[in-house]
MIKE-321493 format. One record per residue: residue number from 1; residue in three letters; x, y, z of N, C-alpha, C in turn. Coordinates in steps of 0.05 Angstrom, whole numbers. Each point is the difference from the previous one (the first is absolute). Example, Ala and Ser with C-alpha at 12.3 -4.5 7.8 and 13.67 -1.06 7.14 Angstrom:
2
ATOM  1  Ala  264  -114  156  -18  24  0  18  24  0
ATOM  2  Ser  -7  21  -14  16  24  1  -15  22  14
END
This chain:
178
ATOM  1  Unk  -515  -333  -142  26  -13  0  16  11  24
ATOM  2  Unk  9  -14  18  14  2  20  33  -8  -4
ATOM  3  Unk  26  11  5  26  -7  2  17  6  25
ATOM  4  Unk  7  -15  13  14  -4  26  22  -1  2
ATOM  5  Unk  18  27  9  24  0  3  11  -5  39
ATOM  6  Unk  21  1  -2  4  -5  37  -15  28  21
ATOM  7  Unk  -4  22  -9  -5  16  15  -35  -2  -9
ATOM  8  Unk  2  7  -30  -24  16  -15  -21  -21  -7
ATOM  9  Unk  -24  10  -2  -18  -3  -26  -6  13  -24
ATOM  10  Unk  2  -4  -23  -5  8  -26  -26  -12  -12
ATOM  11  Unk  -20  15  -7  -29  6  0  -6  5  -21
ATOM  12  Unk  -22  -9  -21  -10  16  -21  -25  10  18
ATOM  13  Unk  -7  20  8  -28  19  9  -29  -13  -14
ATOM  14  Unk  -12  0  21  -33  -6  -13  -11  17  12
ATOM  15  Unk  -21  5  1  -29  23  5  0  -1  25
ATOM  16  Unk  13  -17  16  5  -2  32  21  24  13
ATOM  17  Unk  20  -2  -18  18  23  2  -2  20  5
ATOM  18  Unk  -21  19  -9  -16  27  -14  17  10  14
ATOM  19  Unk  0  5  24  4  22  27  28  -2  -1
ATOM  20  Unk  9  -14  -2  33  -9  -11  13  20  -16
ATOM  21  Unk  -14  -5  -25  7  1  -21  -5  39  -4
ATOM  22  Unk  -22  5  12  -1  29  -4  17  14  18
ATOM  23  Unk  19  -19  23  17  19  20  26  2  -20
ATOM  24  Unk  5  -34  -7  27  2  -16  12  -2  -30
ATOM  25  Unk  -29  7  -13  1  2  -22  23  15  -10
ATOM  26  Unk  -1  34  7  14  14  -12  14  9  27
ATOM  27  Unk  7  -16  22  19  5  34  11  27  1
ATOM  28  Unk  14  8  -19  25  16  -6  -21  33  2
ATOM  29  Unk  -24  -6  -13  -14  23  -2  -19  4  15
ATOM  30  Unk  -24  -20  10  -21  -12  25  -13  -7  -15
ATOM  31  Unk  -23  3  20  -19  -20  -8  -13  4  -21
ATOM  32  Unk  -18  -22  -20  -13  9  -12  -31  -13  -2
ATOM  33  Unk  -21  16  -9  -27  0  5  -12  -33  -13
ATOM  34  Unk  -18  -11  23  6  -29  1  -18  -14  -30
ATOM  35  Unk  -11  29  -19  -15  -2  -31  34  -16  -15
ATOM  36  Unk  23  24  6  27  -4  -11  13  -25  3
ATOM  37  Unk  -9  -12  26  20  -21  11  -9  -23  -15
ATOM  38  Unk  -35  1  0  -22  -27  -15  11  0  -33
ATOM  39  Unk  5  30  -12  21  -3  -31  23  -18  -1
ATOM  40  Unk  8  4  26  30  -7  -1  7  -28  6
ATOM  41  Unk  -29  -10  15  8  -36  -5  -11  -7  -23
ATOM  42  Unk  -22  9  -5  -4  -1  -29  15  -2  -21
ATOM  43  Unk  20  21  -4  18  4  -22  20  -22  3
ATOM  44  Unk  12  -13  33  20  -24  4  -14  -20  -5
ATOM  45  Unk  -23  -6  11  -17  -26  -16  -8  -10  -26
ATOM  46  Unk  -3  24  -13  1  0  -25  37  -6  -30
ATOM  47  Unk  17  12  25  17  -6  -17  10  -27  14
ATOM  48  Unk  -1  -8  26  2  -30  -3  -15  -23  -18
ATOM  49  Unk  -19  11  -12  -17  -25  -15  18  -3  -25
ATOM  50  Unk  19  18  -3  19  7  -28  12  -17  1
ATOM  51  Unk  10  -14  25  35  -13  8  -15  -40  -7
ATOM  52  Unk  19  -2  -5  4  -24  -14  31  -14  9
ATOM  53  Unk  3  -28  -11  28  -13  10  2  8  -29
ATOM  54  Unk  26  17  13  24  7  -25  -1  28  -10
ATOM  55  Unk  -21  14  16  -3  35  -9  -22  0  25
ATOM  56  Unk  13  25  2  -12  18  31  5  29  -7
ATOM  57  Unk  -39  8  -11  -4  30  -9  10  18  25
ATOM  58  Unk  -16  -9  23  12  18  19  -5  -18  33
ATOM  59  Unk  12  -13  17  -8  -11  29  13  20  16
ATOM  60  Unk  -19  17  18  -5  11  20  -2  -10  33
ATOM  61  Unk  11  -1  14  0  -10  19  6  19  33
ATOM  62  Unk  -30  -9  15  10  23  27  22  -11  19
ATOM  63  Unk  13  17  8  18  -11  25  -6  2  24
ATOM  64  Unk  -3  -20  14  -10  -4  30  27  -10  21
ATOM  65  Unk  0  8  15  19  -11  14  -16  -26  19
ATOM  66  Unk  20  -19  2  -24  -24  11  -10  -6  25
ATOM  67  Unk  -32  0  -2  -15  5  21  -9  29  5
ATOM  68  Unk  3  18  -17  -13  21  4  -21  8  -24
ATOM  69  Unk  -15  19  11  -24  9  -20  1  18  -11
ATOM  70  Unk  25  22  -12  0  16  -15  28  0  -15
ATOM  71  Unk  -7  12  -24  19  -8  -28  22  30  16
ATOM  72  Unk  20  -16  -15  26  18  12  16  9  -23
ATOM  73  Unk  -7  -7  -26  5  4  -30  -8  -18  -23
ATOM  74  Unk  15  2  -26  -17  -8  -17  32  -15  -19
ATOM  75  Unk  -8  -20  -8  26  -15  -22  -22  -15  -23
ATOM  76  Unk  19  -8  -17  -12  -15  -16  19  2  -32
ATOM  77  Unk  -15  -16  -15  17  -7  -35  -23  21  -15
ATOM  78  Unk  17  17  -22  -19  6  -18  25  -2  -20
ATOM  79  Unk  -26  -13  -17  4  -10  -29  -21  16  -24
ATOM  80  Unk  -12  21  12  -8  9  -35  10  10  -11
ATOM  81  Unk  -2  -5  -20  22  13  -26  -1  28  -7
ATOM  82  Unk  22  10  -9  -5  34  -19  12  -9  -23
ATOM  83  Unk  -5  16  -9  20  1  -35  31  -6  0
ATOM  84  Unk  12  7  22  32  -4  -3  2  -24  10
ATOM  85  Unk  -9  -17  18  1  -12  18  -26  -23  5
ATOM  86  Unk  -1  -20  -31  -29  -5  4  4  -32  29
ATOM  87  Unk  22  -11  -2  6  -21  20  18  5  27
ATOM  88  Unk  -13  25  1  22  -1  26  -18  4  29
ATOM  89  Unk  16  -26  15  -12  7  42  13  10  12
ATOM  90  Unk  -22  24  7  22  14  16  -13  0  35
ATOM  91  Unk  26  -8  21  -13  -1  27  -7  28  18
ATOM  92  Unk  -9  -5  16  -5  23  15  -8  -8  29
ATOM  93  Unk  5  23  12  -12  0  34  13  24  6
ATOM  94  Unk  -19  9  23  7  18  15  -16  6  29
ATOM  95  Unk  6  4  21  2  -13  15  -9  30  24
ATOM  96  Unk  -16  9  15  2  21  20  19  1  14
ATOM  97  Unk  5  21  -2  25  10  15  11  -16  37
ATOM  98  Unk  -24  -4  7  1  -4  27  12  -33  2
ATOM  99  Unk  2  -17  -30  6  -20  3  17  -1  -16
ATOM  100  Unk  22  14  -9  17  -6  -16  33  -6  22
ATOM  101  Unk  11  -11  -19  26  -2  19  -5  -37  14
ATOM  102  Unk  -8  -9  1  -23  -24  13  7  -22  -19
ATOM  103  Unk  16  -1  -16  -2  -26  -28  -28  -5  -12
ATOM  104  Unk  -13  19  -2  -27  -13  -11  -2  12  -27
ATOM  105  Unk  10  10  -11  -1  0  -29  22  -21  -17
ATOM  106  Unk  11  -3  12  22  -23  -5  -21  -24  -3
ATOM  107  Unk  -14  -7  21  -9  -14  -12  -27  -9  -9
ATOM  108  Unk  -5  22  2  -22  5  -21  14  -9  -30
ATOM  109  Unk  15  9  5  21  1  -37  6  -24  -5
ATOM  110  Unk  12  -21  12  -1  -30  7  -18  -11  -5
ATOM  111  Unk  -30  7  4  -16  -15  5  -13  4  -20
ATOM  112  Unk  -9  22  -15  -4  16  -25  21  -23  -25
ATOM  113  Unk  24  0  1  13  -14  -15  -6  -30  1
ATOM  114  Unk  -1  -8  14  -1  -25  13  -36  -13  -25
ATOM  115  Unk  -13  17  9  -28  0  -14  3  5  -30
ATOM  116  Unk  14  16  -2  13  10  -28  2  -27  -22
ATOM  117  Unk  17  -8  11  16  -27  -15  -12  -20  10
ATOM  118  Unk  -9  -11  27  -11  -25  -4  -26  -3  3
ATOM  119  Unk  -16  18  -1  -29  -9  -1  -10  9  -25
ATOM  120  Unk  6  24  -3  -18  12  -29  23  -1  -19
ATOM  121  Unk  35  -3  7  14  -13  -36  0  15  -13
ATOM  122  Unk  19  26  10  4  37  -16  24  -20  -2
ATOM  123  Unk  12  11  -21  34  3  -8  16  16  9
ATOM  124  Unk  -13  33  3  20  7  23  -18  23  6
ATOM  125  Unk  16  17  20  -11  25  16  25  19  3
ATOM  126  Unk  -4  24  -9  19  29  6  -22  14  18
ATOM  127  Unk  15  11  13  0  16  21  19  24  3
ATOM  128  Unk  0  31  5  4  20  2  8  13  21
ATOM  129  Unk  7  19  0  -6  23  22  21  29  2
ATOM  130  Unk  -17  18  20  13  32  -10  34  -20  9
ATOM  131  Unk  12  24  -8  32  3  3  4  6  33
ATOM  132  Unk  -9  12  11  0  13  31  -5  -23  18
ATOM  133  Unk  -23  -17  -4  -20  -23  8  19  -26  8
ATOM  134  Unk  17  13  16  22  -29  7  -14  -30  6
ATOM  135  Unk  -18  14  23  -18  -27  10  -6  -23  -27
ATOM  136  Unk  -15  18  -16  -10  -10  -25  13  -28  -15
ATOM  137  Unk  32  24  -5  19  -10  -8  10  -39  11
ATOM  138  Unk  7  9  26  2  -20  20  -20  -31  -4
ATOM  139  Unk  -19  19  1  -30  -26  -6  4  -8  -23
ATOM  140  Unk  6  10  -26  -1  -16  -24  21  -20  -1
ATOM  141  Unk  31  12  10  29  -17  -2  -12  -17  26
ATOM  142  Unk  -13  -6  14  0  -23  27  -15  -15  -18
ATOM  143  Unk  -25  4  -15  -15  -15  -8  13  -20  -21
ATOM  144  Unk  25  10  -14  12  -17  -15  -8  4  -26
ATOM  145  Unk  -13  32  -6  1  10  -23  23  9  -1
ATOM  146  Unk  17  9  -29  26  9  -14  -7  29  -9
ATOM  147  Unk  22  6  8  10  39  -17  6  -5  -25
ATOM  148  Unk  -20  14  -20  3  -9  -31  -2  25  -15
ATOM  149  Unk  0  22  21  -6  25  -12  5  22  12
ATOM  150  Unk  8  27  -2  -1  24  12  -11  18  -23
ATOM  151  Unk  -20  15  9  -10  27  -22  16  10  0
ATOM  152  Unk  -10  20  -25  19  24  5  -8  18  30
ATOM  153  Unk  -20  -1  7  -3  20  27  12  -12  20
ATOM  154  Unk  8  -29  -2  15  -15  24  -20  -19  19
ATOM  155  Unk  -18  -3  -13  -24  -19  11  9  -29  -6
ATOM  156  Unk  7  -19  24  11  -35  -12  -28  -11  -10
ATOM  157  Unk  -1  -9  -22  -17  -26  -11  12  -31  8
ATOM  158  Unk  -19  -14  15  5  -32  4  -12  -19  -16
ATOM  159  Unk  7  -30  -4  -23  -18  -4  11  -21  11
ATOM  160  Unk  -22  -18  -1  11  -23  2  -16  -18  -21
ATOM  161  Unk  16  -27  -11  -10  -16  -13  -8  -38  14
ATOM  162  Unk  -11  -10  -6  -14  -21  5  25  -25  8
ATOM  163  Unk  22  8  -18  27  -18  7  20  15  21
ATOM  164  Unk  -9  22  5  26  -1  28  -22  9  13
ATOM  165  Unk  -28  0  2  -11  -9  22  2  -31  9
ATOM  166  Unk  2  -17  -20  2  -27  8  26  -1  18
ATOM  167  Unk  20  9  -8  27  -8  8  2  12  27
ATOM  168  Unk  -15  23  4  4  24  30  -21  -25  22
ATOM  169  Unk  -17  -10  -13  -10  -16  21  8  -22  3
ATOM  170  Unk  28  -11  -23  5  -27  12  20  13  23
ATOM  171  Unk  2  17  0  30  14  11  -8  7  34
ATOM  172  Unk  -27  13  -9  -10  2  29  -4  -22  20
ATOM  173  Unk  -21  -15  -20  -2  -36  16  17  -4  11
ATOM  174  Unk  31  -4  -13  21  -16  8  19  16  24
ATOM  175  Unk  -6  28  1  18  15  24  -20  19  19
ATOM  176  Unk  -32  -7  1  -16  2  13  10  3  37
ATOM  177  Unk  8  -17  -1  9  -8  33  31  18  8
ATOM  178  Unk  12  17  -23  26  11  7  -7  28  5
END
């Protein structure tokens, strides 16, 4: 599965990847051994066969910037359940350092939502992040998820739901050009 934003590509990994996948699997830490990397599309292939219209156990997706050949981070929906929390999507991405600052988790997060609600037909998505993590912050309120929460440690919880995603995109459509 391929998703096309203005800058990016958004990728689910196949066995083509490998060399990819073992540089940026775990980025933050290096590389890992290319036995690790063959688990690790494994384990995203496997939980894509989960996802269905209307529940998404977990979609994984690499980030490419477009026209280039190496992943620059990782976004995607996970939906498997725990005990507190058996229906909840929660988004994610994160992004190497060397490309942050760039709008590309933005819209990654766009485009992630976008997929969210009209192709696979979730009802909604929350989204997180540390208290410190302004960027973070920034990316969830642009995306046109809502502040519905502060921990006690001071961490914001977001979501968004399926009806003011409708309404944020009639909104966009119509002032697109301003």
């Amino acid at each position: 599965m391929e998703l096309y934003t203005n800058d990016l590509l958004l990728k689910t990994v196949t066995d083509d990847d490998i060399d990819e996948v073992a540089r940026m699997w775990e980025f933050e830490k290096g590389n890992i051994p290319l036995s690790e990397a063959q688990k690790a599309i494994e384990y995203m292939q496997n939980n894509h066969k989960q996802n269905h219209t209307g529940y998404i156990y977990h979609l994984c997706f690499a980030i490419y910037e477009k026209d280039m050949d190496k992943i620059i981070g990782w976004c995607g929906l996970d939906g498997k359940p725990d005990s507190k929390n058996p229906d909840r999507m929660e988004i994610f991405y994160l992004i190497d350092s060397a490309y942050r600052n760039k709008g590309y988790a933005t819209q990654c997060a766009l485009k992630l939502l976008e997929h969210a609600f009209e192709v696979a037909k979730i009802e909604r998505v929350f989204g997180g992040c540390f208290k410190d993590n302004i960027s973070s912050y920034k990316v969830l309120s642009k995306s046109g998820m809502v502040l519905y929460q502060i921990r006690e440690n001071g961490d914001p919880k977001f979501f968004i739901d399926k009806d003011i995603y409708a309404k944020l995109k009639v909104y966009r459509e119509r002032y697109k050009d301003i």
